[in-house]
C-alpha positions as CSV (number, residue, x, y, z in Angstrom):
1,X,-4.8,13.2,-14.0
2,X,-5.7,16.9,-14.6
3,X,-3.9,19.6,-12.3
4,X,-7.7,20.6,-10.9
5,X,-8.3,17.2,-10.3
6,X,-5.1,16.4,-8.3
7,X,-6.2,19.6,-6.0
8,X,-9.7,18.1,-5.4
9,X,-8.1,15.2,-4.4
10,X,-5.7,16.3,-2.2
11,X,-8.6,18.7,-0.8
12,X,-10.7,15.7,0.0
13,X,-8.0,14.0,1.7
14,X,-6.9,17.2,4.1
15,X,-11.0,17.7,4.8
16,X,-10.9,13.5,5.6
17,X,-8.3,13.5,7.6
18,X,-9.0,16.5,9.3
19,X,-12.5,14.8,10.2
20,X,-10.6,11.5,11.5
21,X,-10.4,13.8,15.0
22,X,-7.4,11.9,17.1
23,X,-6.6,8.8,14.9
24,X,-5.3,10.4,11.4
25,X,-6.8,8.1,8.4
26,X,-4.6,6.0,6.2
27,X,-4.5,8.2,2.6
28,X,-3.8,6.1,-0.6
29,X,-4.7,8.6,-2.4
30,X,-1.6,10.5,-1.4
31,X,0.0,6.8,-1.6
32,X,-1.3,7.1,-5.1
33,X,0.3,10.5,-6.1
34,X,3.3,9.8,-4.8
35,X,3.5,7.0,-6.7
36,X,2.6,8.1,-9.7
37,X,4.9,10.9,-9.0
38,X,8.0,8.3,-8.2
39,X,6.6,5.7,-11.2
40,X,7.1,3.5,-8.6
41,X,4.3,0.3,-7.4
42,X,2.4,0.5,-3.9
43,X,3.1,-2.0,-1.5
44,X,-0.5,-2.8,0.3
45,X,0.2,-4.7,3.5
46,X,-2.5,-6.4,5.4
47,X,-2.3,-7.0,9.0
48,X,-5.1,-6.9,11.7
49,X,-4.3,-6.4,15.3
50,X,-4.7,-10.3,16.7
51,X,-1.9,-11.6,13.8
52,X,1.2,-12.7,15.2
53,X,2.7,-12.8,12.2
54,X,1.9,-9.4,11.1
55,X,3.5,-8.4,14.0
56,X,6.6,-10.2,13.6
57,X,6.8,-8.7,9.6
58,X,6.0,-5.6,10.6
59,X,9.0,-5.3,13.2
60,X,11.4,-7.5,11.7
61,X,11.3,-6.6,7.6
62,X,8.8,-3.9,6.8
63,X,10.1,-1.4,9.9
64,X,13.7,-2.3,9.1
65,X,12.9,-1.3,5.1
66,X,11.2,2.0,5.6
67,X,14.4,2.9,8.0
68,X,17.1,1.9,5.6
69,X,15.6,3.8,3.1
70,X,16.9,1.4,0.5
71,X,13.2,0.8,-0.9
72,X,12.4,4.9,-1.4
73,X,13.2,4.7,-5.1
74,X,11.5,1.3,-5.4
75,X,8.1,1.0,-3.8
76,X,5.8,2.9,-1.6
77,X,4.7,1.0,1.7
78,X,1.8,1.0,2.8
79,X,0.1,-0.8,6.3
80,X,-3.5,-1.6,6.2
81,X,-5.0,-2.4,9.7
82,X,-8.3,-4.3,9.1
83,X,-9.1,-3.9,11.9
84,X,-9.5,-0.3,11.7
85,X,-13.0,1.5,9.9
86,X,-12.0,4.0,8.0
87,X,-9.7,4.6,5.6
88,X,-8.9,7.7,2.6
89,X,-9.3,5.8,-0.4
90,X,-7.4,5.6,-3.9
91,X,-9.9,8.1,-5.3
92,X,-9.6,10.2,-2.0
93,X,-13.2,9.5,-0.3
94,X,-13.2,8.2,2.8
95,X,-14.2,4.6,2.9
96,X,-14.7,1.6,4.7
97,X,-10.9,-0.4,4.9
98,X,-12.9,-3.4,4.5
99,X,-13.8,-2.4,0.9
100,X,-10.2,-2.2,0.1
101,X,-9.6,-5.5,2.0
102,X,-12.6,-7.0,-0.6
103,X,-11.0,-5.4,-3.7
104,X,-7.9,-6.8,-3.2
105,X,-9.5,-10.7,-2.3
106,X,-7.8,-10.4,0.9
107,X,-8.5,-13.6,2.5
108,X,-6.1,-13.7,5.7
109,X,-3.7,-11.7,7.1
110,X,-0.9,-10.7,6.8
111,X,-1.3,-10.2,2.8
112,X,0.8,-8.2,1.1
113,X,-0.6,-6.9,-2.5
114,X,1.1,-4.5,-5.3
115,X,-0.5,-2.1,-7.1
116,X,0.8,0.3,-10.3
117,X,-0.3,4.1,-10.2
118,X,-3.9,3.2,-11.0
119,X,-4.3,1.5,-8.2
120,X,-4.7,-1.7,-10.1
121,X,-3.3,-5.1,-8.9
122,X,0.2,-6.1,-11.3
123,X,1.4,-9.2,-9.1
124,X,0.1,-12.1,-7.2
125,X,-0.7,-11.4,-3.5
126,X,1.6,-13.0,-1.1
127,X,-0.6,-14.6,1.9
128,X,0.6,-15.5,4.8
129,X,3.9,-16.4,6.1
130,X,5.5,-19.4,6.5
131,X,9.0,-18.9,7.0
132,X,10.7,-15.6,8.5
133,X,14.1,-16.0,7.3
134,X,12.5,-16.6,3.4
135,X,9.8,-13.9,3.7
136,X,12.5,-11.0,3.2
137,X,13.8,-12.5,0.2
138,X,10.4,-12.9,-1.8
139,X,9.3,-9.5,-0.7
140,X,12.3,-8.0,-2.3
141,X,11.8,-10.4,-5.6
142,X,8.2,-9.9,-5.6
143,X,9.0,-5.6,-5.4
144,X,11.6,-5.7,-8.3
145,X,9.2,-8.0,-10.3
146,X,6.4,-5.1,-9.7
147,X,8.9,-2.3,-10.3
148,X,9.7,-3.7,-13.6
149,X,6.2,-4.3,-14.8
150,X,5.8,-0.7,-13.8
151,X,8.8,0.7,-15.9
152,X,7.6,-1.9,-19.0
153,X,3.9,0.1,-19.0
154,X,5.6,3.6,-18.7
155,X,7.9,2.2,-21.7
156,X,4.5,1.5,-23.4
157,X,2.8,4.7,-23.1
């Protein structure tokens, strides 16, 4: 991405999220930067406000990985209410979250999608949960698997 286009992005996003009034939008495209900056995939996380097992995720794996900080160097996470309208796209216009929700063929929630710098899809969604204790364990295998397909296309260009 060209320097002037990084500034208009990061211009749209300050005007976007300085329009949001109280509730301060979600910004993959600062997600996106970041990143790209890191060379590291984005961890899209699907919940909505009614999901019990969001709720339980969210409090006992993604909260606990975002504290440890043992996931900084290895993925970006990202929470996606879809329940909420708004949200600061990839491409930093403000946008419905239900567009997102579409492009990703989010079907229920939670869902938990990776994306490369581009903000294209490089793994298989992981939908649902069926099992708490297990869930950990093939979120860290399904991170590694995304990092490495990330490293394997910097490698290639």
């Amino acid at each position: 991405m060209k320097e002037i286009d990084k500034w208009l992005v990061i211009i749209a996003s300050l005007i976007a999220t300085s329009l949001s009034a109280n509730n301060q939008l979600v910004n993959l495209a600062l997600d996106l930067e970041q990143a790209k900056s890191l060379k590291v995939p984005i961890m899209l996380v699907f919940v909505d406000d009614d999901c019990e097992d969001c709720e339980k995720i969210n409090e006992e794996i993604i909260k606990p990985m975002k504290i440890s900080g043992d996931y900084n160097d290895k993925v970006i996470i990202r929470i996606i209410n879809i329940d909420e309208d708004k949200i600061i796209d990839f491409d930093g216009v403000v946008s419905e979250v239900e567009n997102i929700a579409n492009r990703y063929n989010l079907e229920l929630t939670p869902t938990v999608s990776f994306v490369d710098d581009s903000a294209r899809k490089i793994s298989p969604s992981i939908s649902g949960m069926s099992n708490l204790d297990y869930y950990g364990s093939l979120l860290d295998e399904s991170i590694n698997n995304a990092l490495k397909k990330m490293r394997i296309r910097g490698q290639e260009k």
